[in-house]
N, C-alpha and C positions, 0 to 999 in steps of 0.2 A: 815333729822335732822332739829330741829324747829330753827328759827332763833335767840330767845331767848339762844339756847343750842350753836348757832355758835359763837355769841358775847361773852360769855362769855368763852368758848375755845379760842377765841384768844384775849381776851382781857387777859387771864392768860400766852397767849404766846406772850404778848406784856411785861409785868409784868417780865417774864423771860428772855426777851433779852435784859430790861432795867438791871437788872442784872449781866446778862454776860456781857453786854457793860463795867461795871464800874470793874469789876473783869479781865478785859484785858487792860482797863487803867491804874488801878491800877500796873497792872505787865509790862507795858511796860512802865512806868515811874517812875519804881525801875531802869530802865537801866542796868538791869542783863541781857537782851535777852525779846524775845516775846515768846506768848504761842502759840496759833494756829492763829495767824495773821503774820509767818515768810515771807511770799511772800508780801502780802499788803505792810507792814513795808518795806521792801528792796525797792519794787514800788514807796512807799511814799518820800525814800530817793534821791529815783533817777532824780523824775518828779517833785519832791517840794510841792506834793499836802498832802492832810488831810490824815490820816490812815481812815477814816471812806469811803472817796473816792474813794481811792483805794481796799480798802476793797468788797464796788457796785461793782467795774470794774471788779475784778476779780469773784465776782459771778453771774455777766452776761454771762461770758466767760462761767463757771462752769454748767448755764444754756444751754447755744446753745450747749456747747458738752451734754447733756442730749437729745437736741433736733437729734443729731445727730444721736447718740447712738440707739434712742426708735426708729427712722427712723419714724415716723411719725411728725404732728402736736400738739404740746403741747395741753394738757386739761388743765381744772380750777385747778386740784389738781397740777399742775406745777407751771401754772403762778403762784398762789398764793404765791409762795414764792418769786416773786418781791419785794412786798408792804412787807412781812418779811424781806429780805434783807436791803431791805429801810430804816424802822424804826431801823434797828441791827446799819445798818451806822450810822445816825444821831444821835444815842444813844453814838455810838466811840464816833463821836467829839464830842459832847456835855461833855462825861464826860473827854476826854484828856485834854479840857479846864477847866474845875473843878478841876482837879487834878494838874493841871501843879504849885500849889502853893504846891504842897509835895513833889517835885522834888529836890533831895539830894545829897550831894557824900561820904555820913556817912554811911559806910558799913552795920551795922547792922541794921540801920533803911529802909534800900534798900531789907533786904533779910525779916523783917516785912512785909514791903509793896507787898513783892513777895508772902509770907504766907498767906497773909491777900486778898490779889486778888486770889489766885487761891481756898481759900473756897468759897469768892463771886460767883466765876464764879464756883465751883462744886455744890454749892446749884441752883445756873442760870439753869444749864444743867439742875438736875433733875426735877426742876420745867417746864421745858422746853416739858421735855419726860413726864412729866404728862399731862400738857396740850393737848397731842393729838392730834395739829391743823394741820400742815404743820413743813415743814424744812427748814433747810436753803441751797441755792443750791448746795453748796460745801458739806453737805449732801446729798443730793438728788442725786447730781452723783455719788459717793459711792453706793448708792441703786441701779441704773440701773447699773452701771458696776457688782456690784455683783449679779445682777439679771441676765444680760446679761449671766456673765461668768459661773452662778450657783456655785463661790465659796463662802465663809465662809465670811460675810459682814464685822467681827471682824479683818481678813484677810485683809482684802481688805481696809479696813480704813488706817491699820498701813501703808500701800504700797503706799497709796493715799497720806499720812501724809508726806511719809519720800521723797517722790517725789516732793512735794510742799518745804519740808528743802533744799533739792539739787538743786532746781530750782533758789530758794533766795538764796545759796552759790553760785552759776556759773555765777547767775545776779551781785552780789557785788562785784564779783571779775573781770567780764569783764567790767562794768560799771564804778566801784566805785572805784575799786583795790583794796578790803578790804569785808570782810565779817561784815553785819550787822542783826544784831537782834538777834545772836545765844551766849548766853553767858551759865554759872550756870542757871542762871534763868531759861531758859527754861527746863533745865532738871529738877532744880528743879518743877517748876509748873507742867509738864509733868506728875508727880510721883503723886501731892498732888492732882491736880484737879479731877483725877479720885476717891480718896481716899474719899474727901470732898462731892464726888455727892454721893457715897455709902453709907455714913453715914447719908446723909441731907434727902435720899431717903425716907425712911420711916417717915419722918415730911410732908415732900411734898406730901407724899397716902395722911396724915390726909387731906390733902386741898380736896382732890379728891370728895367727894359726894359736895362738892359744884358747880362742874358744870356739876352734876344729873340734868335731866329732875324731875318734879315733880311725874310723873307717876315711873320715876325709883324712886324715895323713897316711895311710894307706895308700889309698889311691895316690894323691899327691907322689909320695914316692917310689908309685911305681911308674906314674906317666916319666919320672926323671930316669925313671933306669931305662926306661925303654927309648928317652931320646936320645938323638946323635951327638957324640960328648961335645960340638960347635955352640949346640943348639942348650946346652943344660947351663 
């Protein structure tokens, strides 16, 4: 792949996780619950630091079990999801602190802001999975565990997901005495984000020939000139 084709693959998945950053702020500063940051968030509470910080921490961790898992030495298609991780973090705080001026105890503009973040962040995803580039590690070990296991990677996310909920229940409750991060909210986001990346999906293709090679538009239109004008 040309380097022109690499920059802008992940300059589209930097674009996306700018996204999702604000579409997790936004839901986790409705104070209804977290969406897929329930462990960070519990970490965050515990040790006083950044959701963005905790956020790295735990996908460093998320990394070395990959490293475990593969039993080898990590390739560039791994690391690469450092400097992903990285910028998802810095992307948190930056927008928790942006947001922290829309923080509320007005019920209904709590469950807006819950609405309103988890389309940000299903259009994020999809734009995410167009891009192509890398993952995020907490992705990434989902893929070797269900590579590993050879089960059902759809499977294997919800097991991964609902392990990561019970993790942050058993931490706030032996730490904190109290459960943190789990309210409506996350159920609700739970339901919508998925909802919002399905529907956003087909705007996010439109993007897609924009990080064509020139020769793939080329080709592209020459396969149209050569088809039957029924068929174009």
């Amino acid at each position: 792949m040309k380097t022109s084709d690499v920059v802008k693959r992940y300059g589209c998945l930097s674009v996306s996780l700018f996204f999702n950053a604000l579409g997790i702020a936004l839901i986790t500063q409705a104070h209804l619950g977290t969406p897929i940051t329930t462990l960070p968030y519990t970490l965050a509470a515990i040790f006083g630091l950044t959701l963005g910080t905790t956020t790295f921490a735990c996908n460093l961790l998320f990394l070395l079990l990959q490293r475990i898992l593969l039993r080898r030495r990590l390739g560039i298609a791994e690391l690469l999801q450092i400097p992903a991780v990285l910028i998802f973090s810095v992307f948190i705080d930056f927008w928790m602190h942006l947001t922290g001026a829309l923080v509320t105890d007005v019920y209904v503009w709590q469950i807006v802001m819950c609405i309103v973040g988890s389309a940000v962040l299903g259009a994020g995803i999809s734009l995410e999975i167009m891009s192509n580039a890398t993952v995020i590690p907490g992705e990434g070990l989902v893929i070797v565990i269900a590579a590993r296991s050879r089960k059902n990677f759809g499977n294997i996310k919800v097991l991964f997901d609902c392990s990561l909920v019970l993790a942050s229940c058993l931490l706030g409750l032996a730490v904190l005495g109290s459960i943190v991060g789990l309210r409506e909210g996350t159920v609700l986001s739970a339901v919508l984000v998925g909802m919002f990346a399905r529907l956003t999906s087909p705007w996010t293709r439109k993007l897609k020939p924009l990080l064509w090679s020139p020769e793939q538009r080329r080709l592209l239109r020459q396969i149209k000139a050569e088809m039957p004008p029924r068929q174009k």
